[in-house]
C-alpha positions in Angstrom: 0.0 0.0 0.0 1.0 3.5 -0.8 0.3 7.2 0.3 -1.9 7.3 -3.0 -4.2 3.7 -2.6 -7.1 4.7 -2.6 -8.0 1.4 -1.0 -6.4 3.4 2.6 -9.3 6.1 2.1 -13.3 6.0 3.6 -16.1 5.7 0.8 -18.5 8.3 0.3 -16.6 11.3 -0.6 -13.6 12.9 -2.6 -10.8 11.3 -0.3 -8.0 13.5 0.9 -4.7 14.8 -1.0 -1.8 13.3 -0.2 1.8 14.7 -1.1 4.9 13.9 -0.4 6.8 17.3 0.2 9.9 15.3 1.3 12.2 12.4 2.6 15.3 11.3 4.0 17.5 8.4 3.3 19.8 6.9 6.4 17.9 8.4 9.1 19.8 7.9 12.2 19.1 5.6 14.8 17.0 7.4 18.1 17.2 6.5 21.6 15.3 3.8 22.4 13.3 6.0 25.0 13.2 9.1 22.7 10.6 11.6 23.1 9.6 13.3 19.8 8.8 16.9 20.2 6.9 19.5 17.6 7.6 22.8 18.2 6.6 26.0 16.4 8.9 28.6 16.3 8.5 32.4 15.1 11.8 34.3 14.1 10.6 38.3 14.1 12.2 40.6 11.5 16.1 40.6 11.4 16.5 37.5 14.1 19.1 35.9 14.1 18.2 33.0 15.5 19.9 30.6 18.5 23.5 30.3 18.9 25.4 27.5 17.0 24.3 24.3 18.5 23.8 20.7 18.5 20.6 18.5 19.0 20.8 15.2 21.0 18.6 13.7 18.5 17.2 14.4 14.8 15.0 17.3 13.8 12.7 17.6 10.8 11.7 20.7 9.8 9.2 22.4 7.2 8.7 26.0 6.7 5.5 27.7 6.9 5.9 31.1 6.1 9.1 34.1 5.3 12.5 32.4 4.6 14.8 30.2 6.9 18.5 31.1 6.7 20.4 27.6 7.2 23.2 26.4 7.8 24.5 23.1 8.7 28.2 21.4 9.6 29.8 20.8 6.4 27.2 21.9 4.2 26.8 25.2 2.4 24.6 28.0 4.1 20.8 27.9 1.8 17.6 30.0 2.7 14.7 27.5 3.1 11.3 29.1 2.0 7.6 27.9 2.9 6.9 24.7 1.5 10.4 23.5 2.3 11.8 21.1 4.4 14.8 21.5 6.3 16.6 17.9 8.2 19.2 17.8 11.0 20.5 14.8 11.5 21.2 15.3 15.3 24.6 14.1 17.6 27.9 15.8 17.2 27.1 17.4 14.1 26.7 21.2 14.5 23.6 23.4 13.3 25.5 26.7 12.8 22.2 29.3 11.5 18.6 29.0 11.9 18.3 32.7 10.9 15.5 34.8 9.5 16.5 35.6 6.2 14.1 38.7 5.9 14.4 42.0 7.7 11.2 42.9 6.9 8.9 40.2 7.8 8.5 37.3 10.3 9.0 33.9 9.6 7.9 30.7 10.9 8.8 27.3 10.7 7.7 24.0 12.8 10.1 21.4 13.4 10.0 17.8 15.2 13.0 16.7 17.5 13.6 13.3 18.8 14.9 14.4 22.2 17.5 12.2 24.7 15.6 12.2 27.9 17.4 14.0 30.2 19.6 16.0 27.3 18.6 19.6 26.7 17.0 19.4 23.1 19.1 22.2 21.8 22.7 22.1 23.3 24.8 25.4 22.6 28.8 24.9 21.1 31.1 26.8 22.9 33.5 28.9 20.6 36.4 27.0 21.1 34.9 23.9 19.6 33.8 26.2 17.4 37.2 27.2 16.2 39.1 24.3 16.8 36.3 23.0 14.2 36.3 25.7 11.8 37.3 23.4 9.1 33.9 21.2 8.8 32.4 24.3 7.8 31.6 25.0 4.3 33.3 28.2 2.8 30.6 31.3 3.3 28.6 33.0 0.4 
């Protein structure tokens, strides 16, 4: 069976539309006592978001409205605009920007964690790491 069958849908009416908006391949393993928590978090004009930081477990993200500046260990900086998808793979690796990339306008995105009990689901890197690890970061636009 797929998202599509329409075998997975009640009778008696147009049945709802389904679309994939995204996926991931190689999704971590979580703790086996994970908690998954959705958040949903407004940036106001200009905010810069948290500091750089790590997350015990994965995150999926999606972006409702405005335009996600984001920036990830090892991966080039990329605004994420509504409709969009955003994935942190969680552990060691570091989530540098979660900015908003408008001045003028808030934006908003909602984004599901699979939290460590007893962690902190967002864990702040001190700027030593930070430079002792300057290397894993992509080069800056």
């Amino acid at each position: 069976m797929t998202h599509d069958d329409p075998s997975i849908f009640r009778p008696g009416g147009p049945p709802p539309k389904l679309e994939v908006v995204s996926t991931v391949a190689g999704v971590p393993q979580i703790h086996e006592k994970a908690e998954a928590m959705t958040i949903l978090v407004t940036l106001p004009p200009g905010s810069p978001g948290a500091v750089p930081h790590r997350h015990p477990g994965p995150a999926y993200g999606y972006v409702l409205k405005g335009a996600l500046r984001f920036e990830l260990e090892g991966e080039p900086e990329r605004v994420v605009r509504p409709g969009e998808t955003f994935w942190e793979p969680g552990g060691d690796v570091i989530h540098y920007q979660d900015a908003n990339a408008l001045d003028d306008e808030e934006s908003m995105f909602v984004v599901t964690m699979f939290c460590v009990p007893g962690q902190p689901m967002l864990i702040p890197v001190p700027e030593e790491e930070l430079e002792a690890r300057k290397d894993r970061r992509a080069p800056r636009p």
